[in-house]
DRENBA-823827 format. One line per 4 residues: number of its first residue (from 1); their letters; for each residue y, x negated, z negated of N, C-alpha, C. Coordinates in Angstrom, 3 decimals. Layout:
N
NUM> A> Y/X/Z/Y/X/Z/Y/X/Z; ...
// end
This chain:
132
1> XXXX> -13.674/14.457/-32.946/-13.576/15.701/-33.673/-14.880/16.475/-33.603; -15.688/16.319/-32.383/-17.068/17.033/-32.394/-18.034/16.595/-33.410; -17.624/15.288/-33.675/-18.970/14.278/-34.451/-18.316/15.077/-35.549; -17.499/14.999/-36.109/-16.881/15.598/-37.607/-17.141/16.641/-37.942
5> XXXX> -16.870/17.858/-37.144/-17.215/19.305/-36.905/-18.946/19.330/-37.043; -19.346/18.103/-36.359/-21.346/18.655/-36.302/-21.279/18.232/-37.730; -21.295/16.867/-38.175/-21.816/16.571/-39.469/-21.273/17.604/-40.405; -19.750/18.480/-40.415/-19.763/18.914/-41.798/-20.774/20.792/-41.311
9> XXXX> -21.012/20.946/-40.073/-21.625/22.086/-40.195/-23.014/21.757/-40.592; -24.089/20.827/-40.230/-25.110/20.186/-40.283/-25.282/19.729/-42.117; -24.368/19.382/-43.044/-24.412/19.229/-43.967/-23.837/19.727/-45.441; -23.111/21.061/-44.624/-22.231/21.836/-45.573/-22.031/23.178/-45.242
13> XXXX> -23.509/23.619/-44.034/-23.393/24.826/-43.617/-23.884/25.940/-44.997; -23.182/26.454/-45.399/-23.684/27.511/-46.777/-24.689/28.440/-46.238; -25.815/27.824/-46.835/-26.949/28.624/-46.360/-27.438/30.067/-47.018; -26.913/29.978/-48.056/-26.731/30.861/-48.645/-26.152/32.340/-48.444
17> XXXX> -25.824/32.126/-47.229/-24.777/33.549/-46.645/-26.262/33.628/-45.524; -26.941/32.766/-44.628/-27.597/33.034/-43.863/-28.800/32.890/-43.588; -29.655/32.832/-43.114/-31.221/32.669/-43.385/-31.526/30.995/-42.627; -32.472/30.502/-42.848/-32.890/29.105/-42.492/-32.949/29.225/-41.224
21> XXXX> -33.349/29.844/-40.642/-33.361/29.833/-39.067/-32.328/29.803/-38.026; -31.351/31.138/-38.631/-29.986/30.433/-37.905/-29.432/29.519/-38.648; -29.486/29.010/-39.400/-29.290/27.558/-39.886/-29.640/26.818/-38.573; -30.843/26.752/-38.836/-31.584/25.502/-38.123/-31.078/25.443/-36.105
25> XXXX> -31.401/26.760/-36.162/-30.877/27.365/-34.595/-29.262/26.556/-34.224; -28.544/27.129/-35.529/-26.862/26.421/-35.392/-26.877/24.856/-35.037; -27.122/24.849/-36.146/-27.486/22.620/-36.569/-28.018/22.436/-34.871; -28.981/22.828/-34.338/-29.456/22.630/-32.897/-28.751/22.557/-31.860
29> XXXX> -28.089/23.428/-31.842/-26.907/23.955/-31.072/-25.526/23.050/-30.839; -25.637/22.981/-31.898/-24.555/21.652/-32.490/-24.686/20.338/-31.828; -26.031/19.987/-32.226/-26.370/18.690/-31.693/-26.389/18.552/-29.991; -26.861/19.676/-29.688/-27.018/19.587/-28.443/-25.521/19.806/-27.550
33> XXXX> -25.024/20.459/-27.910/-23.364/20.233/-27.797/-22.440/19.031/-27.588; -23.055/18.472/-28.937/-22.326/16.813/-29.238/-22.628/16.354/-27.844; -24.133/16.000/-27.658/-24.507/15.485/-26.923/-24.177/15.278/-25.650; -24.014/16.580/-25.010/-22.965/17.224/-24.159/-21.793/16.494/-23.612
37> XXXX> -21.056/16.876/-24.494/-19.683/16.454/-24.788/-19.575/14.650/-24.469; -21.029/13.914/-25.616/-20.672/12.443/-25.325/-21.354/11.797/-24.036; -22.377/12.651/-23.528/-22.551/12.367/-22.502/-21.401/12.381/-20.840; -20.643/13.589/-21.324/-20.082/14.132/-20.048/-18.720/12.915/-20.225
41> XXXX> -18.234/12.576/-21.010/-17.114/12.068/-21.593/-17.272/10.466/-20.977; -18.705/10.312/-21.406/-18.497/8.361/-20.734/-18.678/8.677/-19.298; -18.894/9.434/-19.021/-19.490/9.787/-17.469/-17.929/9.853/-16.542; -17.415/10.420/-17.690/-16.012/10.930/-16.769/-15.293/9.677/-16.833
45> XXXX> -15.367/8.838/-17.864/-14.667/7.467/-18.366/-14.947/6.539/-17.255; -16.278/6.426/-17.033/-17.076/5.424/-15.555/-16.302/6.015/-14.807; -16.155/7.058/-14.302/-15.491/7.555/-13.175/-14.552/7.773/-13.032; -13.535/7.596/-14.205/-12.095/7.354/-13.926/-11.940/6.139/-13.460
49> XXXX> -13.016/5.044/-14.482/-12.635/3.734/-14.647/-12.749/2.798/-12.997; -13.813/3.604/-12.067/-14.506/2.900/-11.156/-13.432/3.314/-10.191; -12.387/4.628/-10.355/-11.373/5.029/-9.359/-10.424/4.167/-9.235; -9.539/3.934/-10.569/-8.836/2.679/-10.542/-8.893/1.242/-10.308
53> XXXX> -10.364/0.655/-10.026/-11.080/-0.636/-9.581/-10.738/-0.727/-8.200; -10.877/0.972/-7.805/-10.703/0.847/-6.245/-9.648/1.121/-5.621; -8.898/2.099/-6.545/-7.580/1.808/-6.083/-6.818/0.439/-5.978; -7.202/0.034/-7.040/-6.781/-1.718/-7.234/-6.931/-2.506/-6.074
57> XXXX> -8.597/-2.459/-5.900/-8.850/-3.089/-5.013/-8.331/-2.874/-3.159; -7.915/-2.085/-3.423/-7.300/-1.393/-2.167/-5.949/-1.709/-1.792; -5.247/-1.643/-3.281/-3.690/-2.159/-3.105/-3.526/-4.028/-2.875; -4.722/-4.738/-3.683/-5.023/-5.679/-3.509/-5.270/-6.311/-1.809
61> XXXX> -5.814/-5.742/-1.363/-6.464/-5.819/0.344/-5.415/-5.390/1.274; -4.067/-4.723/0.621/-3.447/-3.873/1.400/-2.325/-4.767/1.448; -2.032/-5.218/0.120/-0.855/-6.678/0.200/-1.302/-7.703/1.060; -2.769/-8.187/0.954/-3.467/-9.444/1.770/-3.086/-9.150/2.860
65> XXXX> -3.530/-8.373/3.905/-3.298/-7.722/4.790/-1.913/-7.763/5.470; -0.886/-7.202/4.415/0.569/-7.039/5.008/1.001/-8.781/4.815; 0.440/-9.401/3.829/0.739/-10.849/4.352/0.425/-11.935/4.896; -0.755/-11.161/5.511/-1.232/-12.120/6.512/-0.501/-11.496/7.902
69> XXXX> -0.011/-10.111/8.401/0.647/-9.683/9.231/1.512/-10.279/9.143; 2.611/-10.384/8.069/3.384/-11.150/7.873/4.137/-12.591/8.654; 2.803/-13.583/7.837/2.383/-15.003/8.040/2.252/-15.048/10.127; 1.366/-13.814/10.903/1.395/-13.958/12.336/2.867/-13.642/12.461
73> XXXX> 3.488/-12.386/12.012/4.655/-11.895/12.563/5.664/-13.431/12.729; 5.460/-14.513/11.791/6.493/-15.584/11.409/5.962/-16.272/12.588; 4.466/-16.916/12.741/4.172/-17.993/13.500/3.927/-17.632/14.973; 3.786/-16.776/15.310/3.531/-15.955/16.510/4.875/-14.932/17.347
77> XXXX> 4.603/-14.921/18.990/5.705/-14.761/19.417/5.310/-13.135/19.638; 4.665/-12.865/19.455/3.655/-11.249/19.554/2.425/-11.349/18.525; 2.325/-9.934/18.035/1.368/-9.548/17.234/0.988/-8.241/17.464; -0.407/-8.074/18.366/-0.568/-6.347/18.476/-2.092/-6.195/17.669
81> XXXX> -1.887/-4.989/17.224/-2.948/-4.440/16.385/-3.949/-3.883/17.588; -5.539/-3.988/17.342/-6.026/-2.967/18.682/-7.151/-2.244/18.050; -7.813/-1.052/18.869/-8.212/-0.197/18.059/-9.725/-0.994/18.359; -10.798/0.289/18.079/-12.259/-0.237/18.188/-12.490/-0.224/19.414
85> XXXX> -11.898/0.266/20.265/-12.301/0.276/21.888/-11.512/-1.368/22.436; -10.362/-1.732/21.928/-9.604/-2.722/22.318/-8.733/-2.364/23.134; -7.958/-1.064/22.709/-7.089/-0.996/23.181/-6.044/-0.552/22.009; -4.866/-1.562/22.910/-3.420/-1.471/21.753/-2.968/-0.189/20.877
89> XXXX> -2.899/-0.886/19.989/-2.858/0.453/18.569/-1.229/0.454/17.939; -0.980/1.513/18.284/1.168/1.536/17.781/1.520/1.134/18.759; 2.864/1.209/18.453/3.929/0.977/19.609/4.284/-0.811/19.240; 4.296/-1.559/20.301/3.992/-2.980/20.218/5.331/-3.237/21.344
93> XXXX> 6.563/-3.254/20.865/7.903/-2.902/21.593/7.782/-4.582/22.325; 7.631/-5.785/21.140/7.522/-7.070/21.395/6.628/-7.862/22.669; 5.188/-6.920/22.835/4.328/-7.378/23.975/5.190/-6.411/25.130; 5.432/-5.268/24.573/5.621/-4.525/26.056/6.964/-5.284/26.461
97> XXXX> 7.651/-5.895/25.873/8.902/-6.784/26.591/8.205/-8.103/26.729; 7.373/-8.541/26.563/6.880/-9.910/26.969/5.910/-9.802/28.073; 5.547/-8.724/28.610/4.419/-8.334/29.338/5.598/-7.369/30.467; 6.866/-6.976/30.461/8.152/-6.733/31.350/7.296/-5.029/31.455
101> XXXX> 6.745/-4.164/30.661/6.256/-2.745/30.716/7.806/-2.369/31.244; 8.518/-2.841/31.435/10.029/-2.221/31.698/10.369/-0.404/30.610; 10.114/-0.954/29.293/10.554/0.436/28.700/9.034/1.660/28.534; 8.162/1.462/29.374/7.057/2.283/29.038/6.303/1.215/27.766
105> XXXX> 5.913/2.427/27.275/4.828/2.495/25.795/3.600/1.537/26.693; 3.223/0.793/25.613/1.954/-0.071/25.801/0.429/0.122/24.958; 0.893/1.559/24.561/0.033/2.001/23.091/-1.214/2.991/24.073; -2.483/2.194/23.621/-3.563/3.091/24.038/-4.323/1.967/25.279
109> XXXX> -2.965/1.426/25.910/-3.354/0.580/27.126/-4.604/-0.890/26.650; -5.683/-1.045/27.962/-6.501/-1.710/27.634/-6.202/-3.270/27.341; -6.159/-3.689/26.253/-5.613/-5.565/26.406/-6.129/-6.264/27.312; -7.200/-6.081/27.863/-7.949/-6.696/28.870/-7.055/-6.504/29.965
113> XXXX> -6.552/-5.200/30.726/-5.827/-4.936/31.646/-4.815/-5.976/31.469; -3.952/-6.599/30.494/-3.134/-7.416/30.856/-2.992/-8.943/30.952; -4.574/-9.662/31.237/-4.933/-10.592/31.720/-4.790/-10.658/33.354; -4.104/-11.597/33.527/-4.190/-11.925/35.113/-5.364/-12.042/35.780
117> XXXX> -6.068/-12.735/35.473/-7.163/-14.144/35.769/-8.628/-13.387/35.311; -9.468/-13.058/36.629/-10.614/-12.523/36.135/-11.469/-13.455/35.202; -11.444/-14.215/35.386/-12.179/-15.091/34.516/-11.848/-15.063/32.783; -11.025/-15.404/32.688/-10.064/-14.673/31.305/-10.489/-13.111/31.166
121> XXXX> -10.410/-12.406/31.928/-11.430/-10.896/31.466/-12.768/-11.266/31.268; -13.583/-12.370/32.075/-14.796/-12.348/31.435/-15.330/-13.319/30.031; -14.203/-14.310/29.778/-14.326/-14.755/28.728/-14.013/-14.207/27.332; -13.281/-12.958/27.420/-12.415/-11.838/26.542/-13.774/-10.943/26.248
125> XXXX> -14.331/-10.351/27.536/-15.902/-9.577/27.602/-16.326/-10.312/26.460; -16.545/-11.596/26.651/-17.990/-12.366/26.127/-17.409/-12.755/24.810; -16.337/-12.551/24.599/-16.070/-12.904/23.042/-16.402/-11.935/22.336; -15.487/-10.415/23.204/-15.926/-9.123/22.412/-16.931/-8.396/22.264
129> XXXX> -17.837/-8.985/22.710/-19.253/-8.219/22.822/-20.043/-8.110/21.876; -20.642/-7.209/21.209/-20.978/-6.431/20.403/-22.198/-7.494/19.974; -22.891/-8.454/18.596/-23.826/-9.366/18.670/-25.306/-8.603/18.485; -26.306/-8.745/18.315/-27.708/-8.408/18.400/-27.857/-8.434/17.102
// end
């Protein structure tokens, strides 16, 4: 509707009521408007368009995710999530009864702490250790 509106003011402005200058001033005005308008418009279009890519991609990663949790929850007799420190993330009801917490929360606690065998803490160290 802007392109329509510029061309019929730009080519059917009755100059005759006004002097060439605001003519010319209008017609300017106009254009620079359009411009405006088609600039701001694909801009907003990219940026709708790039929101929904990522939402996508997010719901996409978020199914993978719940079915690969899934796929452990089936083949595995425990599955605990752990945070960036490595320690247990949520309430993990399944380890804390396989590990006999007798009823206390296992959430926050270090996974390392529930290795017997120092050696097994230092092979756990040397896996998790941060690479160069």
């Amino acid at each position: 509707w802007n392109l329509a509106f510029l061309a019929l003011n730009i080519y059917l402005l009755p100059l005759g009521q006004e002097d060439e200058d605001t003519a010319n001033l209008l017609r300017i005005y106009m254009v620079w408007n359009t411009f405006v308008v088609v600039i701001l418009s694909g801009s907003m279009a990219r940026s709708a368009r790039s929101k929904v890519r990522a939402d996508v991609r997010a719901a996409v990663l978020r199914d993978a995710s719940s079915g690969l949790w899934d796929l452990l929850d089936l083949v595995c007799d425990v599955v605990v999530t752990l945070d960036e420190n490595l320690a247990i993330k949520g309430e993990a009801p399944r380890f804390a009864a396989l590990v006999m917490s007798q009823g206390r929360s296992v959430e926050g606690l270090k996974f390392k702490d529930f290795m017997p065998e120092a050696d097994d803490k230092e092979a756990f160290d040397r896996c998790t250790a941060p690479q160069p």
